[in-house]
Structures are given as C-alpha cells and as structure tokens.
C-alpha positions in Angstrom: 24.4 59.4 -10.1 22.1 62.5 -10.6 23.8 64.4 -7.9 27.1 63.2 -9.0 26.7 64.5 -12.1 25.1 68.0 -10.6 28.4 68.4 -8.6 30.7 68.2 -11.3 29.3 70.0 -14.2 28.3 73.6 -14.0 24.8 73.3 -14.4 23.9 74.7 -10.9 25.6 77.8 -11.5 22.9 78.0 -14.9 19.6 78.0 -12.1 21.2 79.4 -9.1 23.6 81.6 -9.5 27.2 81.7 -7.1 24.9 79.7 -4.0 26.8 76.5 -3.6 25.2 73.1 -4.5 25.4 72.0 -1.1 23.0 74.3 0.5 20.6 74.3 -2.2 20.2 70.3 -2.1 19.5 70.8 1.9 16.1 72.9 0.9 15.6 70.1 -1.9 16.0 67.3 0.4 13.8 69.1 3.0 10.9 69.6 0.3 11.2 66.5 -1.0 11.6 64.2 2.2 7.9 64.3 3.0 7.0 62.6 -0.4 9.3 59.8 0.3 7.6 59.1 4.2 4.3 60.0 2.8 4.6 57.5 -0.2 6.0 55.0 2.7 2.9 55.4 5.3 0.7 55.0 2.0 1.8 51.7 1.3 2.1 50.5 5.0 -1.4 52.0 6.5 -4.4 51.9 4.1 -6.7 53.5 6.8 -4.6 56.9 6.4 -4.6 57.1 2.7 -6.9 59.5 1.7 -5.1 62.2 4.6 -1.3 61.2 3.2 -2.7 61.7 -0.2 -3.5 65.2 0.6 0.0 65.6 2.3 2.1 64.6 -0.4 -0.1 66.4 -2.9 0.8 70.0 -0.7 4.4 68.5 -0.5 4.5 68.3 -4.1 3.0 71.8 -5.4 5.4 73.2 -2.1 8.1 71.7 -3.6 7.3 73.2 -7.3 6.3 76.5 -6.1 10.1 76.7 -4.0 12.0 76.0 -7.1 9.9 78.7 -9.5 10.6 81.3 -6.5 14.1 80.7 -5.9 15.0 80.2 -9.3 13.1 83.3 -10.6 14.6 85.5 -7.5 11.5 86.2 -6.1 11.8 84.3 -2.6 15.2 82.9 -1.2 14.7 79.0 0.0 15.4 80.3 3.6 12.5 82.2 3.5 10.6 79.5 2.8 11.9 76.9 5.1 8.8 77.4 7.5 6.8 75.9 5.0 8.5 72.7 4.3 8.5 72.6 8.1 5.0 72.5 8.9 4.1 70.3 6.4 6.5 67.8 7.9 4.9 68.3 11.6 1.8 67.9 10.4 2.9 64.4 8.0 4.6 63.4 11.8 1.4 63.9 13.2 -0.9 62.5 11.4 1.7 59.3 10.7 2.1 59.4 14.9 -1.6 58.7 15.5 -2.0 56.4 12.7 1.0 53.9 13.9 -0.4 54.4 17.9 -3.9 53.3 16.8 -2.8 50.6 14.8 -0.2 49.3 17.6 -3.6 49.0 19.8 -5.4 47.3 17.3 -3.3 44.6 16.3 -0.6 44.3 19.1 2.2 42.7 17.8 5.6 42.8 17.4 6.0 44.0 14.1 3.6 47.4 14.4 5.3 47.8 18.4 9.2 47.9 16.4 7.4 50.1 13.3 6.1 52.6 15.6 8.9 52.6 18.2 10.9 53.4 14.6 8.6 56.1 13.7 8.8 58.0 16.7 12.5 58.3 16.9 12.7 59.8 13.1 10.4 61.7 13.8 11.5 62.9 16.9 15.5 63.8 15.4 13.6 65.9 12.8 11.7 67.9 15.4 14.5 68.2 17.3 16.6 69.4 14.1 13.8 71.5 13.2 13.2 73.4 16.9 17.0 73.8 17.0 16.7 75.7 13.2 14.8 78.7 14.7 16.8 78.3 18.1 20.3 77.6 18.2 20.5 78.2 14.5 24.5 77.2 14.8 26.0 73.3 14.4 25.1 70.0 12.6 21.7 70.9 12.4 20.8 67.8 10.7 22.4 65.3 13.1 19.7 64.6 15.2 17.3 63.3 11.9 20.7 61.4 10.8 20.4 59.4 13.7 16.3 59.1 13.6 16.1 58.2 10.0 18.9 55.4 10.9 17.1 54.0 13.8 13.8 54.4 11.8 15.6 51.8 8.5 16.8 49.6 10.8 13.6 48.9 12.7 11.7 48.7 9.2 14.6 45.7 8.3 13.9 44.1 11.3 10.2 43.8 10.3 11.1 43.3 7.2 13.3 40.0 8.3 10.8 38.8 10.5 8.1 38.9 7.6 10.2 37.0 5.3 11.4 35.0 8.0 7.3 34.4 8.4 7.2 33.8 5.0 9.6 31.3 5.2 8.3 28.9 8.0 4.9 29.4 6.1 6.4 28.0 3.0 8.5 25.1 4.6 4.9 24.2 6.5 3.1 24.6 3.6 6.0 21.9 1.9 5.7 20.0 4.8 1.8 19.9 4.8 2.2 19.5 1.5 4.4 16.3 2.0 2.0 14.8 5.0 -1.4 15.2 1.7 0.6 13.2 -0.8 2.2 10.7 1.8 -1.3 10.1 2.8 -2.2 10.0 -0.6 0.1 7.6 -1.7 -0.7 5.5 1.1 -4.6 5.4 0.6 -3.4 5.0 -3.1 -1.7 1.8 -1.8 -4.1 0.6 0.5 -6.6 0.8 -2.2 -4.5 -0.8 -5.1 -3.8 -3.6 -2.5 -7.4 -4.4 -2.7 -8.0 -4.1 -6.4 -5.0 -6.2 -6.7 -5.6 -8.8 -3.9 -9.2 -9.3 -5.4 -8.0 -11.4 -8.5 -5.3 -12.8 -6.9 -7.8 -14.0 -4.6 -9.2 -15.8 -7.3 -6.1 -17.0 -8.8 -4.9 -18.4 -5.5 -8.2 -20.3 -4.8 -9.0 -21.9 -7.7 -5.1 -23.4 -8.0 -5.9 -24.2 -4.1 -8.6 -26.8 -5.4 -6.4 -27.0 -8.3 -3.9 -29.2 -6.4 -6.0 -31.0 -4.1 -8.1 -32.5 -6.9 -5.5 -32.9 -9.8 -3.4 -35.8 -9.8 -1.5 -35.7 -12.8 2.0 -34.7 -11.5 2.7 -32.9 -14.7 -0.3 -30.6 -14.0 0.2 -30.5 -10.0 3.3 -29.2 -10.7 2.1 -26.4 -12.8 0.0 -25.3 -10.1 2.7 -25.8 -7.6 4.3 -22.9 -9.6 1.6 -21.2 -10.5 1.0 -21.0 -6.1 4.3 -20.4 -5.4 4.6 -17.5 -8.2 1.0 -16.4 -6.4 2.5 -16.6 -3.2 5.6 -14.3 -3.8 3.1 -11.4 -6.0 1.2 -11.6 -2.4 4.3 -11.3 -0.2 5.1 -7.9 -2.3 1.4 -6.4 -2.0 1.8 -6.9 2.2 5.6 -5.3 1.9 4.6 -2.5 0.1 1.1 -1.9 2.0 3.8 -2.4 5.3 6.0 0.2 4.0 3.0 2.5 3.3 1.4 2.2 6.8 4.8 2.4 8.8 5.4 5.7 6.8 1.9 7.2 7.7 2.2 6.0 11.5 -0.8 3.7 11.2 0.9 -0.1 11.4 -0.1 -1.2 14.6 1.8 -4.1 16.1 -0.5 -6.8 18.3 1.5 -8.9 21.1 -0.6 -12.2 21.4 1.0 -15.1 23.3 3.2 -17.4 20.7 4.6 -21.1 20.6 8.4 -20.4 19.3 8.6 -23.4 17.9 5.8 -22.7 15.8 7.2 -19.8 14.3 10.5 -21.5 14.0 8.7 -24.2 12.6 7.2 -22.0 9.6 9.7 -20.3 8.3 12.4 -23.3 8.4 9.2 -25.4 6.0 9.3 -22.1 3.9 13.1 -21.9 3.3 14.1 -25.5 3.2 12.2 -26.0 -0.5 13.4 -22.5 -1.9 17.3 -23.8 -0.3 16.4 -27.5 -1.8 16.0 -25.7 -5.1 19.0 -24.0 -5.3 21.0 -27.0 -4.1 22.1 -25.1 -0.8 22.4 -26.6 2.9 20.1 -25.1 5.3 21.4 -25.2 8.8 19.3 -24.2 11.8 21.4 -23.5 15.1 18.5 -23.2 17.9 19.1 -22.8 21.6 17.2 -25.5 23.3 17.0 -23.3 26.7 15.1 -21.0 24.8 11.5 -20.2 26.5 8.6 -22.4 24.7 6.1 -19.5 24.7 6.6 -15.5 24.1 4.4 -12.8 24.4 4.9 -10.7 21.2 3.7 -10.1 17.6 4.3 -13.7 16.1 3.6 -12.4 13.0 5.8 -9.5 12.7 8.6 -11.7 14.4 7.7 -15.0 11.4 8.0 -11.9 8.8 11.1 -10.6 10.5 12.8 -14.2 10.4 10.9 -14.7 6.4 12.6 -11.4 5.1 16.0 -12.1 6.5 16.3 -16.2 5.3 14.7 -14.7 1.9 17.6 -12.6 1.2 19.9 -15.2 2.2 18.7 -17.6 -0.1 18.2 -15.8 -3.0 22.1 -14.0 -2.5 23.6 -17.4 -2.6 24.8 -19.3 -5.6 26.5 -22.3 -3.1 27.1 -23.1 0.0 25.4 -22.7 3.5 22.6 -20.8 4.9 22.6 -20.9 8.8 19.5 -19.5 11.2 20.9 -19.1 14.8 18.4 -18.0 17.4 19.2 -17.9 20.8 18.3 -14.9 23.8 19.6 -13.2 26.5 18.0 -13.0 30.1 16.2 -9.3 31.0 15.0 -8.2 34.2 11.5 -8.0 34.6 10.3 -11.6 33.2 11.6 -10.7 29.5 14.4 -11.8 27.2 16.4 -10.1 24.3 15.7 -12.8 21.5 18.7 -12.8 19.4 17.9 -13.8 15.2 20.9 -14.1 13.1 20.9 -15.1 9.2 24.1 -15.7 8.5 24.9 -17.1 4.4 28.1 -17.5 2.0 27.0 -15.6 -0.6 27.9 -12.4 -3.1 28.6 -10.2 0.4 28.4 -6.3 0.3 31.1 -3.8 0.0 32.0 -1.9 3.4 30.7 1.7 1.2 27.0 -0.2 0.8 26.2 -1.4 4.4 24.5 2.2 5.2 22.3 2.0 2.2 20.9 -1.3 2.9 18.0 -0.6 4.8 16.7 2.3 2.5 13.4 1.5 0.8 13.2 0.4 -2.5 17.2 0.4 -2.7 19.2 -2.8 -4.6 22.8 -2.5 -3.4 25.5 -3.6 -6.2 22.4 -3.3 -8.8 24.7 -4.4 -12.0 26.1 -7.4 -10.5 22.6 -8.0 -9.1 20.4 -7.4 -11.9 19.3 -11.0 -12.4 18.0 -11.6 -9.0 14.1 -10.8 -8.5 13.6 -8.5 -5.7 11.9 -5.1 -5.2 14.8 -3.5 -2.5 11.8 -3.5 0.6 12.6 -6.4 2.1 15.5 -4.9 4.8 13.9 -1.5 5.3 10.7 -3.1 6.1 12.8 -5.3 8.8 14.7 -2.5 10.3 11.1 -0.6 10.8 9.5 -3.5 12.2 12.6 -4.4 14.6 12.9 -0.7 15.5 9.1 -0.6 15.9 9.5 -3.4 19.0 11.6 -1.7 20.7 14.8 -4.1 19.0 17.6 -3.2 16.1 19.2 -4.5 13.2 23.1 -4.7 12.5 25.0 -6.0 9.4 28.2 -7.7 8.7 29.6 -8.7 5.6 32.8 -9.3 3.5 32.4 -9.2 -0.5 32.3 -12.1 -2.2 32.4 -14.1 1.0 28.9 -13.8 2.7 26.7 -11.8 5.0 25.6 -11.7 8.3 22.2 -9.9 9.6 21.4 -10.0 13.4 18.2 -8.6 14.6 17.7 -8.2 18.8 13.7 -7.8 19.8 12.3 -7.8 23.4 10.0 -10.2 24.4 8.1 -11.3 27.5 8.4 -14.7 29.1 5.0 -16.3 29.5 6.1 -20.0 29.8 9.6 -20.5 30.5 9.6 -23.9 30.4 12.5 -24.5 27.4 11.5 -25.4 24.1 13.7 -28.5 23.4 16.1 -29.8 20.6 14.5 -28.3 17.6 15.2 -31.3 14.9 13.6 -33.9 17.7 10.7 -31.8 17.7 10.5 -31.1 14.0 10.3 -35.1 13.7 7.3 -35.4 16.1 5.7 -32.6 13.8 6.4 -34.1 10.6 5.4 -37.6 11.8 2.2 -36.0 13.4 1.2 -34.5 10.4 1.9 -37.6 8.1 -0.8 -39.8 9.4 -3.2 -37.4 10.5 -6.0 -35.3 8.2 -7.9 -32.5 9.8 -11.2 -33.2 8.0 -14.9 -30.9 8.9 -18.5 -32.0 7.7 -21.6 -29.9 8.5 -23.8 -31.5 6.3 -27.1 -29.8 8.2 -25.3 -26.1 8.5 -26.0 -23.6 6.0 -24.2 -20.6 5.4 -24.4 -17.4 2.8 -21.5 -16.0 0.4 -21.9 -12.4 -0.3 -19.2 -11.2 -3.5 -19.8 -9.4 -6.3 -17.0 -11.0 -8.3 -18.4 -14.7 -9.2 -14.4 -16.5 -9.0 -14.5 -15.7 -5.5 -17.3 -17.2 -5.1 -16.7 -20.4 -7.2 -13.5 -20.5 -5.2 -15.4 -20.6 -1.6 -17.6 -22.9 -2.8 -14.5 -25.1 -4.2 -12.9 -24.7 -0.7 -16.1 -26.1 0.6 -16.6 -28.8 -1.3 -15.7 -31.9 0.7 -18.0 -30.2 4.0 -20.9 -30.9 2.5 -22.1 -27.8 3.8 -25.4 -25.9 2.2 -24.1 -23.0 0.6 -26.2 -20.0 -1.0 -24.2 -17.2 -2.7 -25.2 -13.7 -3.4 -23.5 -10.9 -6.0 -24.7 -7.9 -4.4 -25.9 -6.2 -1.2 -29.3 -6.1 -2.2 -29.7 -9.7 -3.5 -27.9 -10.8 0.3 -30.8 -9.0 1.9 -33.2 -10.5 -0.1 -31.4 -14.0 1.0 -31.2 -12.9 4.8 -34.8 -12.3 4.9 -36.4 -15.8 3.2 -33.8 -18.3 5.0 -31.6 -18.9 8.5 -28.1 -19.3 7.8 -26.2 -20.5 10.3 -22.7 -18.4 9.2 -23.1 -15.3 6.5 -19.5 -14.6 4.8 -20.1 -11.0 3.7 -17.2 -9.2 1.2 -16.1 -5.3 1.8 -16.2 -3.7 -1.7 -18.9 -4.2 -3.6 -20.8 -2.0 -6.1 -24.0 0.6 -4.8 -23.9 -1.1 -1.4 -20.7 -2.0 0.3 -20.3 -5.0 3.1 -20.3 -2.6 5.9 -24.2 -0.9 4.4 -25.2 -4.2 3.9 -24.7 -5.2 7.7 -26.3 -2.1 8.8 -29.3 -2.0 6.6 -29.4 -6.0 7.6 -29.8 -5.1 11.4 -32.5 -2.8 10.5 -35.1 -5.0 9.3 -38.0 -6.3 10.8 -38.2 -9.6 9.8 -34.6 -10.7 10.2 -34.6 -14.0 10.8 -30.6 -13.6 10.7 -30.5 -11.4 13.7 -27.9 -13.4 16.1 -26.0 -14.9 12.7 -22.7 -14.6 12.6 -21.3 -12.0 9.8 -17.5 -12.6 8.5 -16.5 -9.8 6.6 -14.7 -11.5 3.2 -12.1 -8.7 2.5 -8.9 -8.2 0.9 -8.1 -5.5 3.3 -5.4 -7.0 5.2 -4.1 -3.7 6.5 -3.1 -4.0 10.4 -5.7 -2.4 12.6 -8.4 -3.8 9.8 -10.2 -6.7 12.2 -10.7 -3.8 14.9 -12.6 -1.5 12.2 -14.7 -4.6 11.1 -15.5 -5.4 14.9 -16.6 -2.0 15.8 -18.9 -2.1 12.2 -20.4 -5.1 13.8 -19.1 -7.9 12.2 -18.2 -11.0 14.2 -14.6 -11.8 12.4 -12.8 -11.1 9.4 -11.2 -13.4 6.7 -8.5 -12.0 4.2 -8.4 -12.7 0.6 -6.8 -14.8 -0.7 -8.8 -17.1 1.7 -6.9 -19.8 2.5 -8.3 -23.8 3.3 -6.9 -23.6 6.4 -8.3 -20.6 7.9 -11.5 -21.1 6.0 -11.6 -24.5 8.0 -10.5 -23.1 11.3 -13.3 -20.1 10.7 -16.4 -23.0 10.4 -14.7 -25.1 13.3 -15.2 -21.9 15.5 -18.7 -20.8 14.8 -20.4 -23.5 13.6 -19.1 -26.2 16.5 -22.8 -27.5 17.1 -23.3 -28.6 13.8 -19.4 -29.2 12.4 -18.2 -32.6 12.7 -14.4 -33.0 13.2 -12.7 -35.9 12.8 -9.0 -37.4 12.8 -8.2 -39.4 10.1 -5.9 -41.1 7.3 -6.1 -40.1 4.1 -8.0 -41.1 1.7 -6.7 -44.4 -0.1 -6.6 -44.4 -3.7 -9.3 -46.6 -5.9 -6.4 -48.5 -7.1 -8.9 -51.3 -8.6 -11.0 -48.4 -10.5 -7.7 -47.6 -12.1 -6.7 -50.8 -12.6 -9.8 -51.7 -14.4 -9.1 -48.6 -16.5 -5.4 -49.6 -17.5 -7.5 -53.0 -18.9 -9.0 -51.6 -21.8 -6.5 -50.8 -24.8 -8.8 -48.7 -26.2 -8.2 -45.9 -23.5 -5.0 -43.5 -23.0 -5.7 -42.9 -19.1 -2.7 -40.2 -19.2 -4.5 -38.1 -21.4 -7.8 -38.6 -20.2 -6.1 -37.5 -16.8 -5.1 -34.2 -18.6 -8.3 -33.7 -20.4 -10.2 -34.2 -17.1 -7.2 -32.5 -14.2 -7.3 -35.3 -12.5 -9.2 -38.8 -11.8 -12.0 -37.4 -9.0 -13.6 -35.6 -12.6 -12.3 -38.2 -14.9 -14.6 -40.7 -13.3 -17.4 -38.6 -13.6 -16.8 -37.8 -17.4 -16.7 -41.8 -18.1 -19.9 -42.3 -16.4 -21.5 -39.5 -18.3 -20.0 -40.6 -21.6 -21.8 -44.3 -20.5 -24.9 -42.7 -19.5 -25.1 -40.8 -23.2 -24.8 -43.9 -25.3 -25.2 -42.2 -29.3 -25.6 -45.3 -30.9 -29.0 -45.7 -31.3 -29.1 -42.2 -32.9 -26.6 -42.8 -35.2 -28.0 -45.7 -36.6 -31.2 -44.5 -36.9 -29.5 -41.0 -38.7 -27.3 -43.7 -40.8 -29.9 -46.0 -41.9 -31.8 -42.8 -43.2 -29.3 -41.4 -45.0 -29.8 -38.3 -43.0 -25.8 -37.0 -43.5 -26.5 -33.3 -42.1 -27.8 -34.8 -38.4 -25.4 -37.9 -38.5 -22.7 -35.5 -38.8 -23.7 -33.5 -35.8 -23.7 -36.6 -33.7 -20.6 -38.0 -35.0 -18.7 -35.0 -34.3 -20.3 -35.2 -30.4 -18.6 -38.6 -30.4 -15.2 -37.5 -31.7 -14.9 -34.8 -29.1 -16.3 -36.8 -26.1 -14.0 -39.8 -26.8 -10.8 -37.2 -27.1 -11.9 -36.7 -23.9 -11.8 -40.0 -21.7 -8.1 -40.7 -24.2 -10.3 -43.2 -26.5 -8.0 -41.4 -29.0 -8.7 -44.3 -31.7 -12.7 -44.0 -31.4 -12.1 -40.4 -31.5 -10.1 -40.8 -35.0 -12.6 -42.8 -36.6 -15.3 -40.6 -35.1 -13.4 -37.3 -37.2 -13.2 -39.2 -40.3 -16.7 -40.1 -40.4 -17.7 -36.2 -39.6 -15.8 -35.0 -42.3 -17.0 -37.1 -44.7 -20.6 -36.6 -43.9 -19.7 -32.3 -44.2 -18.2 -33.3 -47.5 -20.8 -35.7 -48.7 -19.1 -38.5 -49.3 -21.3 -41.3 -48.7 -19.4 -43.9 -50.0 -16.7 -43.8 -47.4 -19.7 -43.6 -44.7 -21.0 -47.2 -45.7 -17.7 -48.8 -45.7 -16.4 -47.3 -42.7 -19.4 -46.7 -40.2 -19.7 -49.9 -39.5 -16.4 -50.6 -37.8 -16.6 -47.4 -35.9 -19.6 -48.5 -34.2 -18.2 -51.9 -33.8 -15.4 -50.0 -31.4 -17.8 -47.8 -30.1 -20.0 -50.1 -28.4 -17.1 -52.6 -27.4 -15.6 -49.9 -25.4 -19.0 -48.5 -23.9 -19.5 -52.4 -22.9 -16.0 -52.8 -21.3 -16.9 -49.4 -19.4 -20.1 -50.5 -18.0 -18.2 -54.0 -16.4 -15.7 -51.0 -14.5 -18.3 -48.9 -13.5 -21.3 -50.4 -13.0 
C-alpha cells in the first residue's frame, strides 16, 4: 500500500527530484534487504545473534546515511552501491557458516532443506551483484528473483513439516491422553467394583442364611426378592468391570474342559423362573449329537448364552422364547457351536440393527423406557464372541420378534454326544431332589480375616451347620497375632483392609519365626473378581481365591478341597420337619405360632426363644415386687414380660402384661390388685403347657 501510494502521488519528485521511483526503490530495497535476512537468521539461529546484531545495526545507519546523501545531493545512490554490497557478502557469509555448522550439529532434514535454501539466495544475489560491476547490462536482479524464491519455498517446506510435527505430537498427545483416562476409568471401575461388591457381599450372605433358616413363606419370599434383586445389582458390577477390562486389553479368557450340558443346564434353571414370571413358554431346541465335553471358557460361553435369553425375556410381553444350539463339524478335532435366541417380542427397526452392540446404547429408548436395563448387555456379547475367535449377527422384524445367533469355536475333548436334553434334565432334577450335599469338620479349625464385621458374621452363618471351629480377625495385625498362638487348619484372608492389606499380611506371616501356620493354606477373601485376579493371588502366595459375595456352594466346595482329612461328607435326605414340636405348639390357644414365626424368622430360632422364655420364669419376682408394693421395680419386670410374650405370639399375656406396666408408670394401684392376679394366672398356665412341649 505504501509503495502504491508513492507511485501515484508526487511525493518522490518532493525528495528526489526528476530520478524515477523505480530506480530509487532498487537502492532502497538493496539497503534495506539485509535487515529483513538479518532479522530472519536472528530468530532462527541464537548462536549468531550477537554478529547479526552488529550487521543489521551497520545495515540500518547504511541505510540512513544513503537517504541523507542522496536526498541532500551530496552522494548519488550509485555511488554508494558498493556499500550496501559488502555488507550483504559479509551477512551471506557469516549466515553461510552458521547454517553449515548447525546442519553438522543436528543433522536433520529441516536444517539440510534450510541451508540448501540459504545457499541458493545467496548465491542469485552474488551472482546479481558480480554481474553489477561486470556485465553491468540486463535483468540484473534475475538471478536473486529466482534465489529468494527457492529460499521461501524451502522455509514453507520446513515450516509444513514443523506444523505437520506439531500435529502428530498433538493427536499423540490426545491419544496418550485417551490411553491415561481409559486407564483411569478402568482402575476407577475396578476399584468401585470392590467398594461396591463389599456390602453387597454382606447383603447377599446374610439373605443366603436368610432363606435357609426362615420358614415363613411370607418372609422367604422377601428374601427371594431381596436375592434376586442382589443377584441382578451383581450381574451389572461384572458387565461393567467386563466392559472396562475388554477396553483396556486386560480380560483374559481361560479355556478349561466343560460338560455342555452343564452350562445348558444353568442358564435354562436361570431363565425358566424369570419366563415363568412373565407367563412366557420357554422352548429349548438342543441337538442331541452335540459333543458332551468342550474345551473352552464355560464361563464366558454360560454369560454369552445368559446375556442373550436375558434380552429375550425381558423384550417380550407374550409369546415364546426359543434356545437352539446345535454345531457344525471343523477340521482339526473342533466344532463351530452355533447359539441362537430367537423371541416374539417388540423387534427392532432395520435403521437400529447397527447400533445394537454399542455400549451403554438402548435402541427405541421411548418405547422402551419402562424396561430395566443398562444397554451393556449386547456389546459385552459381541466382545466376548469376537474375543474367541466367533461373531454375532442379528435379525429382526418390528413388532414381531428378534433373532440373535452367535458362532464360537470350540475343541472336541469328548465326542461322545450329549443326549436328549429334557431326559437328562429329569435325571438332574430327580438327582437333586432326594440328595443333600452336607460337610462336618467338627475337629478342623480355620481363621476369618475381614475388616468389615457382616462379612464375617456372614462366613460364620455359612458355616454354621459344619460345626467347624471358627476364629475371626478385623485386621492384619490382630490375624498375626492369631497365626502365631494357634494351628488352623484353613486361614480365609480378605484383600483390602485398612494399614495392612491381605497380600502384607501373607508376607509379614511367612516371615515369622514362630509360625506355627507355615504349610496352612491361605484363601484370599476378595471382592476382586476381575479375570486374571486368581493368577495375581497365586504368584502373592496364596493357595486359592474366593469372590465376594461368597456363595454356600463354593464356600462348601473350598473346605471339601483342603480340609478332606478332617471334612466329613455325606449323602443324604433332607432334614424332616419336627412336625410333633409344631403340633404341640398349635395346642395351646394362648400362642399365635404365625407371629411368633415372624417375630423369630423362622422356627430353628423360635424354638430357642421359647426355651429361653421357659428358662426366665418372672414370676417369682413379680410377686415378691407385688406383695411389696414396690410399683417402680414391678413395672420394669412387667414391661420384660409384655415384650417377651409379643415375641413367642402369646399376644393376650402380652396385653395384660402392657396394661399392668402402664398402670404401675401411672400409679394406679388399684387396677394392679384387681388385675395382677389373673395375669399371673395366664402366665404361669402357659409357662406350664410349654414346659410339657419342650421338656
């Protein structure tokens, strides 16, 4: 715009007289390019500064001392042209070195292009420069043209490889960046899992004992749902933890040989009471040529088959729910084991299908919004199929039903076939009807470690009917303590615990002297159920590992295992009830067994609470506080009696009892002579008719 502006005014003519604007802005350019290369190299090569800075400062007072000359008439710019030349040969020079040195130094790509750039400008304004005092006749600026233009475009080029540079480091920094909070988020899981599992734990166990002791049906059905609820909060916590380990590359998958009927077995016991519930038909279509054992990870295959027969049951208002599994033949001893869910329910719209296997995605959420689910289910399933080397495929037609087919690998270890599955479920059902997997150990001894005291109540609950000696212990130091005064046969031993955790405790256990625990077998009690978890535990030094929540089950199958010299197993029926006990119960009037039952959650404890209500006859001490006239300790006694017979469902003694407490709080004696009498009468008829029962 400047120079725009110079060549159409008249403003040239002011400071140099008829000499044309075109010449004069060569000598200006000429004493003014230095400054522009100089201030360039400044910027670009630190080690030179101090030597540009001299440069551009004899640039600058050569370029001031020019003007002043030519404008005043002293000196014509062509006689000064020498000048501006040498200054420039020595700025090429000194720049020359500088790039050569620091090409040697570094050796890259970016200083080899700079001073391969350099050179050539430099060179087309020598050239220009020699042919000035020379040739003096042509473009004598066509040679620096052409440098200077070589020179821009080999500074872009390192300029587009730097922000090219700049660019991969950002997108790795993102992606680093990305990897931190995946891993993160997955430690964040892994660790919430445990937090969470802990009191669930807890929860779990105690409704465990819960329904094996109560037997009021209103109750056991309460804790039915209170273990079923349990059950699905836990089926959520191992989804998500899944989903969290499958992202970070850390869910391993474990092949161990596998009964299919087994796993068939489960998951059909699963679905048929969630089915039952809704009032749909379950249908199983199993191929009886199917091979009786696989080699594979059963329990990624049962969660596979869970996931799928979950969805289908909880998408279906009516109708049928069908489980096919049959298999194709593979070379090399293996099969292609073919799972197909198929259901009549809502369906999915052609434009869904490819978003059904993203995590935490509900397809159709506003016609779906009443059905429980957390969208995991699927993605987890593709992930886990994908992970075996299978796949995953959907079919579906909207309002009509759904059908979800998963193909996994699997190597033939017995290929004997596994039979009609309905005949076999029979011989399992009737198996299990008349047979009761029971284990006493009444001389073994064992140690629970846990710093939370539920978990602990609910081992010892789990244990109850073994008869085993059980210790417990809240805290690393207190199981040391324990470990050196006593031999245990089996030490359970939980993971996180406050100042020491289960893994210090083992190692400080190994290291004392007099360990009398040295060869004991240490379970670690954890609620780490991540995959991988049991080979981190082994290599600590523990023997085995037990999730939380513990179940019966495995607890049982854990003492069958390591404790087999001192465990006795036996095969038996049931236990019958006491029906005479009860009987003799339902002959006294004065008793409401029901709410007894309630009081007590269930008749195991109720007959313990009758025997210690006979044992703590109160008689005697309220006569002696009646005939005294002593209202203040009567009334204390009295109100004992009121709550203790509320308790066994002696609802009318309990009545009676209340009257004759408030009446002593209010002092009202009168109404204590007339009616104290008749209380007592019922009291001691019913203690009487309790001692004939239970004697």
């Amino acid at each position: 715009m400047s120079i725009y502006y110079l060549i159409e005014t008249k403003v040239l003519e002011v400071f140099y007289g008829n000499q044309t604007l075109y010449s004069n802005l060569i000598f200006i350019i000429l004493m003014t390019a230095p400054l522009f290369l100089e201030a360039y190299f400044y910027e670009s090569m630190p080690q030179i500064s101090k030597f540009v800075l001299i440069t551009m400062v004899a640039s600058a007072i050569n370029a001031v001392v020019q003007l002043v000359l030519q404008i005043s008439g002293y000196v014509d710019f062509m006689e000064m042209s020498a000048v501006s030349h040498g200054i420039i040969i020595l700025l090429a020079f000194e720049n020359l070195m500088a790039l050569w040195k620091n090409t040697r130094k570094e050796k890259n790509l970016d200083t080899v292009v700079g001073f391969v750039g350099a050179i050539c400008m430099m060179l087309g304004i020598l050239i220009d420069i020699m042919r000035t005092y020379t040739i003096k006749v042509g473009d004598l600026g066509k040679a620096s043209r052409y440098g200077i233009c070589f020179f821009a475009i080999c500074t872009l080029a390192i300029y587009m490889r730097q922000m090219m540079k700049e660019h991969v480091k950002f997108v790795e920094q993102a992606k680093n960046d990305a990897i931190a909070a995946n891993v993160a988020k997955s430690q964040f899981l892994a660790n919430m899992s445990h937090e969470i599992r802990t009191p669930l734990n807890g929860i779990l166990g105690m409704d465990t004992i819960l329904l094996e002791e109560c037997k009021d049906d209103n109750l056991k059905e309460y804790a039915q749902n209170i273990q079923s609820a349990g059950q699905s909060l836990l089926s959520i916590i191992n989804d998500i933890l899944d989903i969290s380990k499958i992202e970070a590359g850390k869910l391993e998958l474990l092949p161990v040989e596998y009964e299919l009927f087994s796993v068939i077995n489960d998951c059909y016991n699963i679905t048929k009471v969630r089915a039952a519930s809704k009032s749909l038909f379950f249908q199983m279509e199993i191929d009886p040529k199917l091979p009786s054992c696989l080699m594979g990870d059963e329990v990624r295959i049962r969660q596979i088959i869970n996931n799928l027969l979950s969805n289908a049951v909880k998408y279906t208002k009516e109708g049928t729910v069908t489980l096919s599994i049959g298999y194709e033949s593979l070379p090399q001893n293996q099969i292609l084991l073919k799972i197909a869910v198929k259901d009549m329910g809502i369906g999915i719209r052609e434009e869904d299908l490819n978003k059904l296997f993203n995590a935490f995605t509900r397809i159709d959420e506003k016609r779906n919004r009443n059905i429980e689910g957390t969208g995991l289910g699927l993605n987890l399933t593709k992930n886990l199929a994908e992970m075996m080397g299978g796949k995953i495929c959907a079919e579906s037609t909207y309002g009509k039903g759904s059908c979800f087919t998963v193909t996994i690998p699997q190597k033939v270890i017995n290929p004997e076939p596994m039979g009609d599955f309905e005949k076999r479920y029979q011989q399992f059902l009737n198996t299990s009807e008349t047979q009761v997997l029971s284990i006493v150990a009444p001389d073994a001894q064992i140690l629970v470690v846990d710093d939370v005291e539920i978990n602990l109540k609910v081992i010892k609950g789990l244990l109850k009917k073994t008869c085993i000696q059980i210790d417990t212990a809240e805290s690393g130091m207190e199981c040391l303590e324990h470990v050196r005064n006593k031999k245990y046969d089996l030490i359970f031993l939980d993971h996180m615990m406050p100042e020491m955790d289960g893994i210090e405790t083992l190692e400080k256990m190994k290291l004392l002297t007099d360990n009398p625990n040295k060869n004991t077998p240490v379970i670690m009690l954890t609620a780490n159920a991540t995959r991988g978890a049991k080979k981190e535990y082994m290599e600590a030094g523990f023997s085995d590992y037990l999730t939380k929540p513990v179940k019966e089950e495995d607890l049982q199958e854990m003492l069958a295992r390591y404790l087999s010299d001192r465990v006795e197993q036996q095969t038996e029926l049931p236990d019958e009830k006491p029906e005479d006990f009860m009987k003799g119960l339902e002959s006294i009037p004065e008793l409401d067994i029901q709410t007894g039952l309630r009081y007590c959650m269930g008749q195991e404890l109720y007959e313990e609470i009758l025997q210690e209500y006979m044992q703590t006859d109160k008689a005697d001490k309220l006569e002696q506080f009646f005939d005294a006239k002593d209202w203040d300790n009567y009334r204390i006694i009295v109100h004992a009696l009121k709550s203790t017979s509320l308790t066994i469902g002696a609802i009318s003694l309990s009545e009676g009892a209340k009257a004759l407490e408030m009446a002593a709080k209010d002092g009202d004696e009168s109404y204590l002579i007339s009616h104290h009498q008749a209380v007592m009468e019922q009291y001691t008829s019913l203690l009487g008719k309790l001692q004939k029962i239970l004697k």
